[in-house]
N, C-alpha and C positions, 0 to 999 in steps of 0.2 A: 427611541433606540439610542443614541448618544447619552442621554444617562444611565440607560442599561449599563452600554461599554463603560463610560468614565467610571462607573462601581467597581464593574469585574475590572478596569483596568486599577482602581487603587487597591482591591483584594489580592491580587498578583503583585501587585508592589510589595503590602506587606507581607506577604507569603514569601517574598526571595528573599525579604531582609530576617525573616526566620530562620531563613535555611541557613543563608550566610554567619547567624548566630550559632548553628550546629545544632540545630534542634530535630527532631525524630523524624528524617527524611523520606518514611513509607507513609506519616499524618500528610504531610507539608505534601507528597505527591499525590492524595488521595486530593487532598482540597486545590491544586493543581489541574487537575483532572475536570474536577467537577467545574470550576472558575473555565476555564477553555471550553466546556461544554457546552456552558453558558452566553459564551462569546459564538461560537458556531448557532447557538438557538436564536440569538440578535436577530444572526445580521443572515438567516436562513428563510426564504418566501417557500411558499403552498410547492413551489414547482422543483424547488432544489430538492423534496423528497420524493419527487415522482422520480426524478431524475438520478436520484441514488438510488431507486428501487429498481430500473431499465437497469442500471449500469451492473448492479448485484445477481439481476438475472444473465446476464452476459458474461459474469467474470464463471459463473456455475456451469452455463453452456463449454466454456471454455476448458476450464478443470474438466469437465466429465471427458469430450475432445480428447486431451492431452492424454488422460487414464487409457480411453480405449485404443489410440496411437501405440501406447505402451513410451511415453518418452520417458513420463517420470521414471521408470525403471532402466531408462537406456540413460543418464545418468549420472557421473559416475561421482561416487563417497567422497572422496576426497580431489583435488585439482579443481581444473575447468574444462572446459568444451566450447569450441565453437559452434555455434547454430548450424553451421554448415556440416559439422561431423556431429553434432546431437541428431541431425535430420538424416544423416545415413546410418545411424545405428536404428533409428527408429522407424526406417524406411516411407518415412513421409516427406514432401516437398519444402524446403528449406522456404520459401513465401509465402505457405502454407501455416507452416508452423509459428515464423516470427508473426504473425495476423494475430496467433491462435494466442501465444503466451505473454505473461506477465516478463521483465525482466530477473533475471535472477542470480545471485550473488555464483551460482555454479558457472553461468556461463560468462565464457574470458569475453564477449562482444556484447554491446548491444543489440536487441533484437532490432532495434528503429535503424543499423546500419547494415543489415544483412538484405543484401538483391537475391530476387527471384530469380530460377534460372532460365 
């Protein structure tokens, strides 16, 4: 594993001193991409993909949640919202919902700082 990384870490070496030359920034993020992928497939055990795979069915439980709530649509385009008034337009429990949802750039709080009532 350590010579893995020592590789990918001098492929990302010279991969920034490309960029910093100004060389074709969408190549240099492709191999980028791929070099960090590679670092993740290291230093990754049998059990870190069960455990991405629990976590991915949890984040879909959640989403679907949210859809039939109706929050996504309670919402609004532009501004923010606090969880506290996202959870009375959507008429669901404000403990409920921070449990339920991802943080998101709409609402002005975090949901890790929003009490139950």
């Amino acid at each position: 594993m350590a010579d893995q990384l020592e590789l990918l870490s001098t492929q990302l070496t010279a991969i920034s001193g490309r960029l910093r030359s100004g060389s074709g920034v969408e190549t240099e993020r492709a191999e980028i991409l791929k070099a960090t992928g590679g670092i993740s497939a290291a230093l990754k055990r049998p059990v870190d993909d069960l455990m991405g795979a629990m976590i991915e069915v949890t984040k879909a439980t959640s989403i679907r949640l949210l859809i039939k709530w109706g929050v996504f649509a309670a919402i609004p385009p532009a501004g923010g919202v606090s969880v506290e008034e996202l959870a009375a337009k959507a008429q669901v429990d404000a403990g409920l919902l921070s449990m339920s949802a991802p943080p998101s750039p709409q609402l002005s709080e975090p949901f890790s700082n929003v009490k139950s009532r």
